[in-house]
Every structure is written in structure tokens, then in C-alpha cells.
N, C-alpha and C positions, 0 to 999 in steps of 0.2 A: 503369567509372564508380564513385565511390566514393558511399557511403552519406551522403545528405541531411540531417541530423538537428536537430531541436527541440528542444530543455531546458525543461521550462516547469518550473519551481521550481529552475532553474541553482544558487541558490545554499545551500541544501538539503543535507544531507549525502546523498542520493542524485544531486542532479544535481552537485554535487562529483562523484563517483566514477564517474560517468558523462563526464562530464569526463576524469577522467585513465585511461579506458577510450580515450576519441576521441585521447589522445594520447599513447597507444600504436601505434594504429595510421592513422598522419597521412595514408595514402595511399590508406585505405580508408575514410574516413569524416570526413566533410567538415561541421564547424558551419555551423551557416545562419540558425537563431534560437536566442536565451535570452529566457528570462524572470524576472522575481524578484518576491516581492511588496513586501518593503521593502528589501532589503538594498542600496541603492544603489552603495554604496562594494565589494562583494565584484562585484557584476556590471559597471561598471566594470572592473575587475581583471581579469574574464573576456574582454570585449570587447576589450577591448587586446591581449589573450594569441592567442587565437581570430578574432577579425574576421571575426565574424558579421555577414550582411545586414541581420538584423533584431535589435532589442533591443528588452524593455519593460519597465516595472516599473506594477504596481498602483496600488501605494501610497504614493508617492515623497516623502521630506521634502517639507515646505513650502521652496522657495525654492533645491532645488536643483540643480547644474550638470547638467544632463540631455543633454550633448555630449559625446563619446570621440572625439577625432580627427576623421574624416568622418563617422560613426555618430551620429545623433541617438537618443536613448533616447525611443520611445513610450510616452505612458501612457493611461490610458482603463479602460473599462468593456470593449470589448472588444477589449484587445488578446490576449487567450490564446485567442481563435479564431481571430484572426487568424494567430498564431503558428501554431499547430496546423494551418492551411487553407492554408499558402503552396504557390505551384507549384513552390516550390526544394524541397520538403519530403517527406523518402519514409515517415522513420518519427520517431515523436513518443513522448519518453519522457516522460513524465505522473509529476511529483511534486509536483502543487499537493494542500497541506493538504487535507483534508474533502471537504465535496460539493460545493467551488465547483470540482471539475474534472471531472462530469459532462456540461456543456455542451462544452468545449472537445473533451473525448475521444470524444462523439459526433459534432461537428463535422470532428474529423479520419477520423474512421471513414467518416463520410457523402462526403469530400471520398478515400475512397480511399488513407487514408496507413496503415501500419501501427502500432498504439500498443502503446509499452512501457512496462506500468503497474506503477508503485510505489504510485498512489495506491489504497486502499483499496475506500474509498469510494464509485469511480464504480462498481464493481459492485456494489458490496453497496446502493447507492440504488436505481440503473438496470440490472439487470442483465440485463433482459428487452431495455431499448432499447437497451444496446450491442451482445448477440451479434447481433440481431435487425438493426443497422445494418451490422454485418461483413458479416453471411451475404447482404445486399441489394450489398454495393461489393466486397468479394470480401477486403477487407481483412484481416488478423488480428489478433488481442487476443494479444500474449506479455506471460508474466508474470515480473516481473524480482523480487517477493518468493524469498526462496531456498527457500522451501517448495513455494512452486507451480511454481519452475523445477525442484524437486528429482524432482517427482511428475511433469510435463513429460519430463522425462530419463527416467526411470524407466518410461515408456509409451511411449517412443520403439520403431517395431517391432513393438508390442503391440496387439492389439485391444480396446476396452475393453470391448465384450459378454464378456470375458471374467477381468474385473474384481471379484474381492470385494467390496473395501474401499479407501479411500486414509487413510492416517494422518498427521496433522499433528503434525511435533515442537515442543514448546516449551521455552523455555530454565526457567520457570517465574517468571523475574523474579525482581527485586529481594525479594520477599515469600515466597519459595519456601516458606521453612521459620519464615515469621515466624508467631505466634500472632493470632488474630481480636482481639484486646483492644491488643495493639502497632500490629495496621497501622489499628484508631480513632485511635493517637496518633501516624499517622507523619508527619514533615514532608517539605513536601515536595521537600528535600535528599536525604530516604532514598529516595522514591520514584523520583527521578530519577537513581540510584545502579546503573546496571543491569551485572549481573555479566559480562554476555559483548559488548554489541552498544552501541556510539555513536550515539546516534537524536538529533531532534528532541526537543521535549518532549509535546508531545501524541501521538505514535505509543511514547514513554518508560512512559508513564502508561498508556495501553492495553494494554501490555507487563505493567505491573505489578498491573492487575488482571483478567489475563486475556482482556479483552475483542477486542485485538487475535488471538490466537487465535478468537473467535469470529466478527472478522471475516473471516478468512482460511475458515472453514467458506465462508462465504455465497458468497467468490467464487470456492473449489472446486468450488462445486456448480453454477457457470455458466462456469467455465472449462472443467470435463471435463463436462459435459453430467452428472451423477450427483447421484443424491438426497445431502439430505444423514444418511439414516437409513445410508448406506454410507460416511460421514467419520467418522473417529476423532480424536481426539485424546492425547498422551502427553507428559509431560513428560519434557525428555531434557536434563539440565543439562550438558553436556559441551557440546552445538552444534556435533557430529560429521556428525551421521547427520540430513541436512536435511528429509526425509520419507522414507515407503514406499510402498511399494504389495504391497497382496495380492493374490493372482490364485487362481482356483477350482483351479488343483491345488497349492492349499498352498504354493508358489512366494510368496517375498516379496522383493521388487527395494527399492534403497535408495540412495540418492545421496549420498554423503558427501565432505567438502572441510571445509578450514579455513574459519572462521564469516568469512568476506570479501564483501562485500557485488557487488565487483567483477564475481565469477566468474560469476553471475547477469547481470548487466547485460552483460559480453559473450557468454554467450550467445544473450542477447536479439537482439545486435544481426548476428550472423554464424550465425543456425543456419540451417541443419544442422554450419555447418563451428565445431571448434575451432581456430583458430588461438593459437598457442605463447605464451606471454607469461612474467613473471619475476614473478609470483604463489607464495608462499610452500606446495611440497609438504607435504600431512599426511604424516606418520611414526607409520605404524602402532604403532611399536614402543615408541613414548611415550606411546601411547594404551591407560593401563592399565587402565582403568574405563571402561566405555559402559553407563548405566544408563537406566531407564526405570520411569514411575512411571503411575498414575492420577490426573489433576485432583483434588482438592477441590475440590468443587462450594463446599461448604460457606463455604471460604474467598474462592471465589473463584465468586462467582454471576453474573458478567456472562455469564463461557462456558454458562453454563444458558440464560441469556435471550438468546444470536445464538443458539443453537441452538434455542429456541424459535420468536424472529421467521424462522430457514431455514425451518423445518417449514411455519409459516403461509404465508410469500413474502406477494406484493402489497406492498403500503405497508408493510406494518413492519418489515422491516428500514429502512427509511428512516427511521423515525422514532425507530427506536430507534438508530441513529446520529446521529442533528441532537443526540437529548436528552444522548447521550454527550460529544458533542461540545461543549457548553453546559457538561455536569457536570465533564467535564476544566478545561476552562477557567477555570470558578469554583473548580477546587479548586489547580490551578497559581498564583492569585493569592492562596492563602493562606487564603481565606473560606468553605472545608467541611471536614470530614473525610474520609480518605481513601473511607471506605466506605461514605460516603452519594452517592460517585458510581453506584456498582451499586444503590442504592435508587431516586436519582431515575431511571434511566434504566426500572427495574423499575415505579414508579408512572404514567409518560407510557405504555407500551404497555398498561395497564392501561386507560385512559383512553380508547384510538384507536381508532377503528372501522374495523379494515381496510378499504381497497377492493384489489379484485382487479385486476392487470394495467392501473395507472395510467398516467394519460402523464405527459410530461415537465411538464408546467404542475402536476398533480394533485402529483408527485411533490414537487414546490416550495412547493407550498400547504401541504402536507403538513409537510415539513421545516421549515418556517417554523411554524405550528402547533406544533410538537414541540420549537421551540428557546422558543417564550413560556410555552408550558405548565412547558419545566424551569426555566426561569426565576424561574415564577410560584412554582415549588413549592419551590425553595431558597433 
């Protein structure tokens, strides 16, 4: 029986590529729902191709055609739970922007489906309510970022009582080797200018200040069950060498492949098995340089502050995502400096009064709070 599967952010450049993962292998993984939040015309496109059961979009022009054939395109408030909860549905790959895919991703956990997360954010908000939902429905969290499939791979076999450390590479962004006085004046053409990897723009921009690495700490440390005083991170410009792992006798495992975003998303969806595909081999022998550097903090203070809000947990990483998530967006329309995003997001957690082990409503109040305050303050 072939594999059931959900796209919620279908039109996405992860659920793109997720897409041309399900049609590579047509006989083993079967569309069933997409979702999109504006993109009408691209999920369309999808619908027709795929003919899927269900379709939805969020946020749909005003006034239009929202019929493909016999496929009516839903819209609503809640269609991405719906999407996520259907009985045709076995695993759901999760690429809705921010924290608006916390709800749906516990929904599908609750409802027993397996989720393959691209999006960030549902763990580094909820990260307590999602393992906490698996471990109750038997479900599991795979992770289709190539760092956490990398570290994934990499403990495959392994027990992790017997674990160092996990190390997160980063490409170091567009800003690598930029000066603190250049990235005040960068626009944000440069910033969106990233040397190795085709992104969205707001997960572009996280990239370039770091922060996305620090997101990636937070759901390290609830994906593999591990403090995050035992995460490392390295700047590794190449986009070789997708993480590591250290293990207590000096043993250090490492997963490396061409920077394709593919290779992750099907192993999300057929592990343990790799089946064969026509994905482009890395060639050692081209591979002259593999370097490795230490963060600038200095340059790049967001990774200070997710590694601060891991250390505390409770609400703050939530909040210091919402404020991030605010500060990106006012800096992507032109109206801050590049570097008063790492400011505001540093003065909202300043501000927050943790609570400890929030729920879903607290966690909302919270994020909401954390998007008026950055608001308020740029």
C-alpha cells in the first residue's frame, strides 16, 4: 500500500521538492492533500498534476476560481487541520511558515499521522506539546532539515547514553565574512543573496543572521532528547558535511551529500529504507577544501540568544521566535536595518517573564504578546 501524504505549504520550495520526491516514486506514495497559503495559481498547477482528494488554501485572492476539475479548493481558518487529520492521510509533511503550524502538527500527532517537519517553529514554540503528543499516539516526529536528518543518520545503530555532543553545520550565510558596519547598511537584495541554498525569504533572512541555526539548536534538543549545553555549532561554507556527531570514545560520525534538499525529504519518507533515485553523486575528489570555522557571536548574536532562550525552555523560546518573526518581516519590507532584527528580538526576551512548561493557549497568548511588543518597539 503506498504512502498517504499531506503537503501543507505544497507550494513552498520544500513542498515543491517534496513533490518531485512523490514523483519519483508514483507507486509508493500516493498525494492525498496540498495545501498553500496564497499561492493560488501554483497549487492549481499541483492539483491538476497530482489529484489530490483534498486541497486548500488560507488565504485566497479575492474573487478567485477555487475549482480544478472535480476538486473544489477549500478555504477557512481551519483547513490545515483538517488537511493534517484526514483518514486518507499516514504522514504529513509540515512546511507552513512560523508558529502558525504548531496547531496543525499537534493535530496530526494527536490524530496518529506521522509528521515530516521542515517547519521550524512547531518545535522550537511547542516542543514539549509535540514529543509529549507522539509518545501518547505512538506517532513520530522525522526531521526533514538536512542537519537533523544528518544527525538522524548518523545515530542510526547508536545509543545515545553514549553521545558527546551533536554538532550543527552552517553554511554561515550570505554575511559570512561581511563587517558589523556593512551588514547595518545591507539591503535587503544582499541579504537575500544566499551562497549555497534556494530558501523562502523569511527562513533566507534567519540564514543570514544566524538565527536559523539557533533555531535548529532548540529542536535538536527535543528531537534527540539532549541538553542543549551538548549542541555545538560550526560554520562549514562548503555544505558538504550536513552535521556530526561525537560519541564518548572520540568516534565522530558525519553525513555528507550534495547540499539537495531532496535527499532529506526522502529519507523522511521511506526510512529505514533508501531507495535508488537519480540525485546528483558528491565527487570526493572535487571536494578540495572542507573547512570549519567558530560563530562570531559578535557578528551574529541571534545564535547567542536561541542558545540562551534553549538553556531557559518554557516560553521563551516562543517568544523569541514570534519577536523574530515580526523583526524579519519588518526588515524584508524595507523599514529596519539589517541588525536591529537581533536587537529587537534581544529586548522582547528581556521583557518576558517566563512560565515554565506552558500550554497550547499560554503558548499563543504568549506569541501574541511577543509579536505587539516587537512591534511596539521598532
Amino acid at each position: 500500500m503506498p504512502t498517504r501524504l499531506a503537503i501543507l505549504g505544497s507550494t513552498g520550495s520544500i513542498g515543491r521538492q517534496s513533490l518531485d520526491v512523490a514523483s519519483w516514486f508514483p507507486e509508493r506514495v500516493q498525494v492525498t492533500a496540498l495545501t498553500a497559503r496564497t499561492d493560488l495559481a501554483t497549487l492549481r498547477e499541483q492539483v491538476q498534476r497530482f489529484r489530490p482528494a483534498y486541497a486548500a488554501v488560507t488565504d485566497p485572492p479575492a474573487g478567485a476560481d477555487l475549482k480544478v476539475d472535480s476538486c473544489r479548493i477549500e478555504t477557512g481558518a481551519e483547513v490545515l487541520i483538517e488537511a493534517a487529520t484526514r483518514p486518507d492521510v499516514d504522514v504529513v509533511i509540515l512546511s507552513v511558515v512560523g508558529t502558525a503550524g504548531l496547531a496543525p502538527a499537534l493535530a496530526a500527532l494527536n490524530a496518529g499521522k506521522h509528521v515530516a517537519l521542515a517547519t521550524k517553529e512547531a518545535l522550537v514554540v511547542g516542543g514539549h506539546l509535540m514529543t509529549e503528543a507522539a509518545r501518547r499516539s505512538g506517532a513520530r516526529i522525522l526531521p526533514i532539515d538536512s542537519e537533523h536528518s544528518a544527525i538522524w543518520q548518523c545515530l542510526r545503530g547508536n545509543e545515545l547514553r553514549s553521545v558527546e555532543k551533536l554538532v550543527l553545520t552552517a553554511s554561515g550565510g550570505p554575511f559570512v565574512d561581511t563587517s558589523l558596519e556593512e551588514m547595518r547598511a545591507a539591503t535587503v537584495e544582499r541579504a537575500l543573496d544566499h551562497p549555497t541554498w534556494k530558501m523562502g525569504g523569511k527562513i533566507t533572512i534567519d540564514s543570514a543572521t544566524l538565527m536559523i541555526k539557533g533555531l535548529e539548536v532548540i529542536e535538536a534538543r527535543w528531537l534527540f532528547d539532549i541538553g542543549a549545553d551538548r549542541i555545538d555549532v560550526v560554520v562549514h561554507r562548503q555544505s558538504i558535511i550536513h552535521s556530526m556527531v561525537y560519541f564518548d570514545d572520540s568516534s565522530v560520525m558525519a553525513q555528507m551529500g550534495i547540499p539537495d534538499m531532496r535527499l532529506p525529504i526522502q529519507y523522511s519518507l521511506f526510512y529505514p529504507e533508501r531507495p535508488a533515485n537519480t540525485l546528483e553523486r558528491l565527487d570526493l575528489t572535487r571536494c578540495r577544501h572542507l573547512t570549519f570555522e567558530v560563530p562570531d557571536h559578535s557578528r551574529f548574536p541571534a545564535l547567542g540568544l536561541a542558545f540562551q532562550a534553549a538553556r531557559t525552555g518554557g516560553s521563551l523560546p516562543a517568544v523569541m521566535s514570534a519577536a523574530n518573526e515580526v523583526a524579519v518581516d519588518v526588515f524584508l519590507a524595507g523599514e529596519i536595518a539589517f541588525t536591529r532584527i537581533a536587537e529587537c528580538v534581544e529586548r522582547v526576551m528581556e521583557l518576558h517573564d517566563v512560565r515554565n512548561n506552558p500550554g497550547l493557549d499560554e503558548l499563543l497568548e504568549m506569541d501574541a504578546w511577543a509579536r505587539r511588543t516587537a512591534r511596539k518597539i521598532l
